[in-house]
MDAnalysis code that builds the backbone (N, CA, C; Angstrom):
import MDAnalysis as mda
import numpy as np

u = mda.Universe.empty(246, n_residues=82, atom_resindex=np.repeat(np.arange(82), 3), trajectory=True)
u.add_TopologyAttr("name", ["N", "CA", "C"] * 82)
u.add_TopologyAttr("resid", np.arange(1, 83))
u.add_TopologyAttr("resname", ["UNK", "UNK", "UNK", "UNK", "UNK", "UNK", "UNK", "UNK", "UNK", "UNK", "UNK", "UNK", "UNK", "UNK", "UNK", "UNK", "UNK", "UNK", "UNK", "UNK", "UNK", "UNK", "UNK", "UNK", "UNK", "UNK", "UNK", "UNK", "UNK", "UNK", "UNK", "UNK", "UNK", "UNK", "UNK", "UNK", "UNK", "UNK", "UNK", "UNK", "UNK", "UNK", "UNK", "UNK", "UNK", "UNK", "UNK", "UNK", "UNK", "UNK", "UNK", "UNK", "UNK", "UNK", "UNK", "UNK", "UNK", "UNK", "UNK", "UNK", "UNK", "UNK", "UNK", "UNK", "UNK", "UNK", "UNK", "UNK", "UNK", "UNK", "UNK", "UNK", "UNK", "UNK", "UNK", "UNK", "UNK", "UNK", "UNK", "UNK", "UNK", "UNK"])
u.atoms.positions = np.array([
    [-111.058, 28.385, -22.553],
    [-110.696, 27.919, -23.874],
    [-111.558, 28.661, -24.893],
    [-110.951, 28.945, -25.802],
    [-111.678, 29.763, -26.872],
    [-111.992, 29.300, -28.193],
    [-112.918, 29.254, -28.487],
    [-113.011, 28.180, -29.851],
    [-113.726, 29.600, -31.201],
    [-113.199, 30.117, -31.466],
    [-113.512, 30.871, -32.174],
    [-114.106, 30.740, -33.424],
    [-113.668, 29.285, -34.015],
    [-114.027, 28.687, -35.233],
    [-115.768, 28.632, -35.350],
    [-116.472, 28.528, -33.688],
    [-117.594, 28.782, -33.731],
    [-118.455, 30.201, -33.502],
    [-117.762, 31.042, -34.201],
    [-118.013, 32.448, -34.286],
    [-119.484, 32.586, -35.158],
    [-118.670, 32.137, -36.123],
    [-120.080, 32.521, -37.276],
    [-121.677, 31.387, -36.739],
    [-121.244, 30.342, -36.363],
    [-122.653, 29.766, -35.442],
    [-123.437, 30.530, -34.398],
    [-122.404, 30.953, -33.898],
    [-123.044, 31.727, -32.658],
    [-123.279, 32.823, -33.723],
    [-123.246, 33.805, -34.447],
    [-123.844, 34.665, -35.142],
    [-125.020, 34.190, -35.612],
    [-125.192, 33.067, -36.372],
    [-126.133, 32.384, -37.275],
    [-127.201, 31.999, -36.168],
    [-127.409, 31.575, -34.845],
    [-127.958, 31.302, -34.041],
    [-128.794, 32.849, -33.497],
    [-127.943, 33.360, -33.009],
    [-128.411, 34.585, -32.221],
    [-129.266, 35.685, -33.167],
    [-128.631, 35.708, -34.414],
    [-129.323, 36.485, -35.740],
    [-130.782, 35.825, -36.042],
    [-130.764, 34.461, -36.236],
    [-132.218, 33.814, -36.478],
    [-133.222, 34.117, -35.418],
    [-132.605, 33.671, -34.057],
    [-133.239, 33.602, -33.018],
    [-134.026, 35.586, -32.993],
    [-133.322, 36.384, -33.040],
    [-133.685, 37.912, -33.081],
    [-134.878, 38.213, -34.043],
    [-134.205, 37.942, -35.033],
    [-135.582, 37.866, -36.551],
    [-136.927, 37.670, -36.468],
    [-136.956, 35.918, -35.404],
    [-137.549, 35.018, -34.990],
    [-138.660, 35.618, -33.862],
    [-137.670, 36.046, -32.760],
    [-138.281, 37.039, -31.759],
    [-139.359, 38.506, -32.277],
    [-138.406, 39.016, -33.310],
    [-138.737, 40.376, -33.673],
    [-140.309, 40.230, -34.787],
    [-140.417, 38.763, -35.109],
    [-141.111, 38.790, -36.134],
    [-142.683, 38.796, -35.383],
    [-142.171, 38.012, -34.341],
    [-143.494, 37.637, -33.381],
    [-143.533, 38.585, -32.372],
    [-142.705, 40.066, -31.900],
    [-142.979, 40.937, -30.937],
    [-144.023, 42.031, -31.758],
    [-144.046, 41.732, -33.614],
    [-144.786, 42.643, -34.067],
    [-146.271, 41.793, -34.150],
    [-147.041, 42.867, -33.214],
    [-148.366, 42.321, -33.609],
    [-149.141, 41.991, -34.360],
    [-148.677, 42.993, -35.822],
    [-149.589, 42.685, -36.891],
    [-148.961, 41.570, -37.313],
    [-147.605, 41.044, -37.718],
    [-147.512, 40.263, -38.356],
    [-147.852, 38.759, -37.779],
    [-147.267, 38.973, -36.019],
    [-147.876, 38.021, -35.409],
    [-149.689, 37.567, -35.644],
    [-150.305, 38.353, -35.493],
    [-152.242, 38.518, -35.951],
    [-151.404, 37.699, -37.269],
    [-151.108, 38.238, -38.333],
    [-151.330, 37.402, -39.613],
    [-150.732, 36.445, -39.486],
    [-149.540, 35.679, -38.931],
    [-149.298, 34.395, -38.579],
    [-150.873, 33.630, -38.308],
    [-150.957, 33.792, -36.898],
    [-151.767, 33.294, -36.301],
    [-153.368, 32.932, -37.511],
    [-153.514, 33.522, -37.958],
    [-154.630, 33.991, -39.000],
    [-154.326, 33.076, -40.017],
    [-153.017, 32.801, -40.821],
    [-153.212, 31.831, -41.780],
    [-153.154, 30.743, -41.773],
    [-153.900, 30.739, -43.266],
    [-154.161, 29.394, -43.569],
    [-153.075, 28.498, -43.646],
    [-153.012, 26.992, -43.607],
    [-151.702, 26.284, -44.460],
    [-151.515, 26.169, -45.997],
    [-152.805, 26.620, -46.405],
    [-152.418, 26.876, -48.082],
    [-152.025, 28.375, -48.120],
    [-152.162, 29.369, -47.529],
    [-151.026, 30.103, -47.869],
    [-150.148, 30.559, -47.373],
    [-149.207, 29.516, -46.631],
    [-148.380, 29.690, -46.373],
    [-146.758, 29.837, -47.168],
    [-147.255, 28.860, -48.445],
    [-146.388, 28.981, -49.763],
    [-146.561, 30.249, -50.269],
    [-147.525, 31.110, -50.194],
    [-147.530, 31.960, -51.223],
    [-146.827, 33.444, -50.040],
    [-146.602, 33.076, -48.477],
    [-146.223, 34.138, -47.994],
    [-145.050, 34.627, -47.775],
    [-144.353, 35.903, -47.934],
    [-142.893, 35.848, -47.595],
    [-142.930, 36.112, -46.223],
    [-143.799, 36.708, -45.454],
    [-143.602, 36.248, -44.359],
    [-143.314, 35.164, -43.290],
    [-144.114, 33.814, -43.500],
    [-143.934, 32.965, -43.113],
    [-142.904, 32.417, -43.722],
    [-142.248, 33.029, -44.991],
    [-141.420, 32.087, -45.786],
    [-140.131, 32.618, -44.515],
    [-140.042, 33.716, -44.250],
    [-139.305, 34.526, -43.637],
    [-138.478, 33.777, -41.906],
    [-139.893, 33.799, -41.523],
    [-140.092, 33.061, -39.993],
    [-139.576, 31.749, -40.312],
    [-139.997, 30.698, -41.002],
    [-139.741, 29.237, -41.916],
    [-138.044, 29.466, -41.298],
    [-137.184, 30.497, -42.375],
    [-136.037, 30.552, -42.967],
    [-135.247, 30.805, -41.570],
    [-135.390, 31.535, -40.833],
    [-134.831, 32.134, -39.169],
    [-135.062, 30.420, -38.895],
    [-136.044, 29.514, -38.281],
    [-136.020, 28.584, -37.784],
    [-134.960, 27.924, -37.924],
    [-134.916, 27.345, -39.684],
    [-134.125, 26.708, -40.337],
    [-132.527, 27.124, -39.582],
    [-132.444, 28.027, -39.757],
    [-130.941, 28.983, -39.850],
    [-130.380, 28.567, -38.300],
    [-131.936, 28.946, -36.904],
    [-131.482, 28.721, -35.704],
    [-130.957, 26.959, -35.633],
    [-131.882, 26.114, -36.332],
    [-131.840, 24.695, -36.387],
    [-130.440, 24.356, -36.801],
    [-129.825, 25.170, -37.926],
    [-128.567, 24.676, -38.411],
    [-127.444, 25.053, -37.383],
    [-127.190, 26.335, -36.784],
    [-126.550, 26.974, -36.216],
    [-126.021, 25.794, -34.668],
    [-127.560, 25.633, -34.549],
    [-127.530, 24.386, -33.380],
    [-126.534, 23.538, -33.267],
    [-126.941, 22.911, -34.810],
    [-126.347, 21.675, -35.238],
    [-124.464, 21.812, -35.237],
    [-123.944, 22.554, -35.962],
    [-123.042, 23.379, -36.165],
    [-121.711, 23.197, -34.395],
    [-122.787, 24.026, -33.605],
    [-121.997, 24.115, -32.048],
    [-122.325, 22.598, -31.494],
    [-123.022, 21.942, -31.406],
    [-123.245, 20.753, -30.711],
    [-122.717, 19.888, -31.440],
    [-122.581, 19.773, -32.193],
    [-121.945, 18.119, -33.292],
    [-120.897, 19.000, -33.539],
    [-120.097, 20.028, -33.105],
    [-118.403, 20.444, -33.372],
    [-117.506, 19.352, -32.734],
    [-116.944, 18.986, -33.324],
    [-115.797, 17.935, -33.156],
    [-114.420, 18.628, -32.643],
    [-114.165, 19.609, -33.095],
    [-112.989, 20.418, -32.562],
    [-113.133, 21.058, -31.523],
    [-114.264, 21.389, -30.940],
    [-114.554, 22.230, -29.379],
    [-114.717, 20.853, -28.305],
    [-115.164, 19.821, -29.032],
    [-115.021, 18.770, -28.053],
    [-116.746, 18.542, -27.544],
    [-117.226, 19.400, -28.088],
    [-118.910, 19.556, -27.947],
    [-119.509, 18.117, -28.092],
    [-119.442, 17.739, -29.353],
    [-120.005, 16.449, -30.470],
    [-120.095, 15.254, -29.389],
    [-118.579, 14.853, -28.357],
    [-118.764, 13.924, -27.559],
    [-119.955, 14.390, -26.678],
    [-119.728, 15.489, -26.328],
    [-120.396, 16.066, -25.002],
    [-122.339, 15.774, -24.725],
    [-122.418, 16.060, -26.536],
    [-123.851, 16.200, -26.978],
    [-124.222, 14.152, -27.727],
    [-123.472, 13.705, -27.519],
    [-123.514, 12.509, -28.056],
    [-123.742, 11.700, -26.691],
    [-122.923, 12.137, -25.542],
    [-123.204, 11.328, -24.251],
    [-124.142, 12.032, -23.307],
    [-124.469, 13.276, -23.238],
    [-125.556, 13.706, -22.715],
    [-126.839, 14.506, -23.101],
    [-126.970, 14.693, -24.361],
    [-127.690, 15.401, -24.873],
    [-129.026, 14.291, -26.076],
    [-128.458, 13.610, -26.211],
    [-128.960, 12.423, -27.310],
    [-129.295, 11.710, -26.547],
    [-130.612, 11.277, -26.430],
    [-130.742, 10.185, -25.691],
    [-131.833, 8.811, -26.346],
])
């Protein structure tokens, strides 16, 4: 069965998740993660960056599992939620 309607999730998922990966395979930026502070974390676009991929993977989630038309939503409502 093909549910295509969840195309752009699975994009929105796999794109964050890459970003996400790619942000933390670079060492330096990983070192400056690791390194800051929580006060500047507002002032960084980096972390604003990493923040925004999370968000994006978090929604994408939401999106394929609570789909009502793939039949997912029951699926994740009776075995996934507990």
């Amino acid at each position: 069965m093909n549910h295509h309607h969840l195309d752009g999730a699975a994009k929105k998922i796999f794109n964050a998740y890459d970003r996400f990966l790619g942000t933390l395979a670079n060492e330096t930026d990983r070192k400056v993660l690791e390194e800051m502070s929580e006060e500047d974390r507002g002032e960084s676009d980096l972390y604003r960056n990493v923040r925004q991929a999370t968000h994006e993977f978090r929604e994408g989630l939401i999106e394929v599992f609570f789909d009502e038309k793939s039949g997912l939503a029951d699926l994740t409502k009776s075995y996934g939620v507990f």
